[in-house]
N, C-alpha and C positions, 0 to 999 in steps of 0.2 A: 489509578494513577492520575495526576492534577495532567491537567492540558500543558502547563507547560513543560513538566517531563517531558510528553509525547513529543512536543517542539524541540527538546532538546535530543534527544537519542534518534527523531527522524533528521538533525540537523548535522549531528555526527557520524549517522550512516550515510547521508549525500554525501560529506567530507571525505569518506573513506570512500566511495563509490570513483569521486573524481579521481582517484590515482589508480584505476583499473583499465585496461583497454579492451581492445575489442572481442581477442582471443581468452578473455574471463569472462564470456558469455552466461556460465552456470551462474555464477558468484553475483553477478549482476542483475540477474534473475530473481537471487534469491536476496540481495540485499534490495531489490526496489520495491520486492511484496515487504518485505519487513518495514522499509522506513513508509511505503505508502501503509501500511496497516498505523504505524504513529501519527503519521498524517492525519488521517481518518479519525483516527480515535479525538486527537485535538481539536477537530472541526464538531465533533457529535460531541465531544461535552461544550465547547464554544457553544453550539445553539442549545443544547438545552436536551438532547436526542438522548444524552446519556449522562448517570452521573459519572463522575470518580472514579467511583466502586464498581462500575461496570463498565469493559473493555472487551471490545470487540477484538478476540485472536484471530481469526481466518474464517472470513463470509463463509467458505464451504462447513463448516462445522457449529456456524451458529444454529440457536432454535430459530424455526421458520419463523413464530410470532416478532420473536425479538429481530432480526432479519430484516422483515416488513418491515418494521418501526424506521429502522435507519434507511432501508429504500424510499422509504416514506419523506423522511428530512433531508436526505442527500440522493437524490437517485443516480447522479450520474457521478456521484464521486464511488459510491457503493457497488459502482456497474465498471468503472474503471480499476478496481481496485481486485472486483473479481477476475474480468480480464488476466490480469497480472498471475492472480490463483492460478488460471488456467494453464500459465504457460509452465508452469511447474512441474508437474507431473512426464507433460511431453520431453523438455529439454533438460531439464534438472536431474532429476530424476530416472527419466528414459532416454533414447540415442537417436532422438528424431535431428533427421540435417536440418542446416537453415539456421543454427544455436545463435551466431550475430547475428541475425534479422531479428530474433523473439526478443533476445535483448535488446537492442535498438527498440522495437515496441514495447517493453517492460518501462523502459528508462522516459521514454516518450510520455508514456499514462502518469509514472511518478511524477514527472512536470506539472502535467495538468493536475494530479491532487495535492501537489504542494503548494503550486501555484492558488487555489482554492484556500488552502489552510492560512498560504502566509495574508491571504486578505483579509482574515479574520480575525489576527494576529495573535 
């Protein structure tokens, strides 16, 4: 997928995101690993970390080599985005309390890796 796809579908899931409040904590969750996963992927072909043809779906399921590479070019966007992965499993997925705070922290990291992306334009 070209970087600017990723720009566009991480731009229309922020848009979608804005009309959700605080008690769609799941949904929030799951749309901020997804549009930070677009993110991500726009910035790692912007510098050169990946091509095209190669798309990072979910840090926890890449290969560790390939993995590296992008910890390597982006480490704290790669570290922010896992984060995010993290909170998935516990709130998404399973019934742990606290589901608006993860997302307030979910929404918070997609900041910081959009914020990241859109400087690279």
């Amino acid at each position: 997928m070209t970087p600017e796809h990723h720009l566009d579908k991480a731009q229309r899931i922020e848009r979608s995101l804005a009309k959700l409040g605080n008690a769609d904590w799941e949904i929030r969750i799951e749309a901020a690993m997804l549009a930070g996963t677009h993110w991500v992927n726009h910035v790692l072909h912007r510098v050169g970390a990946s091509a095209a043809s190669e798309d990072l779906v979910h840090a926890s399921m890449c290969m560790v080599s390939v993995l590296r590479k992008y910890k390597l070019a982006e480490p704290k966007l790669i570290a922010q985005l896992e984060e995010i992965e993290e909170l998935r499993p516990l709130f998404v997925r399973g019934d742990m309390a606290a589901g608006e705070q993860a997302a307030q922290r979910a929404l918070a990291l997609l900041a910081s890796i959009g914020e990241r992306a859109r400087r690279l334009g």
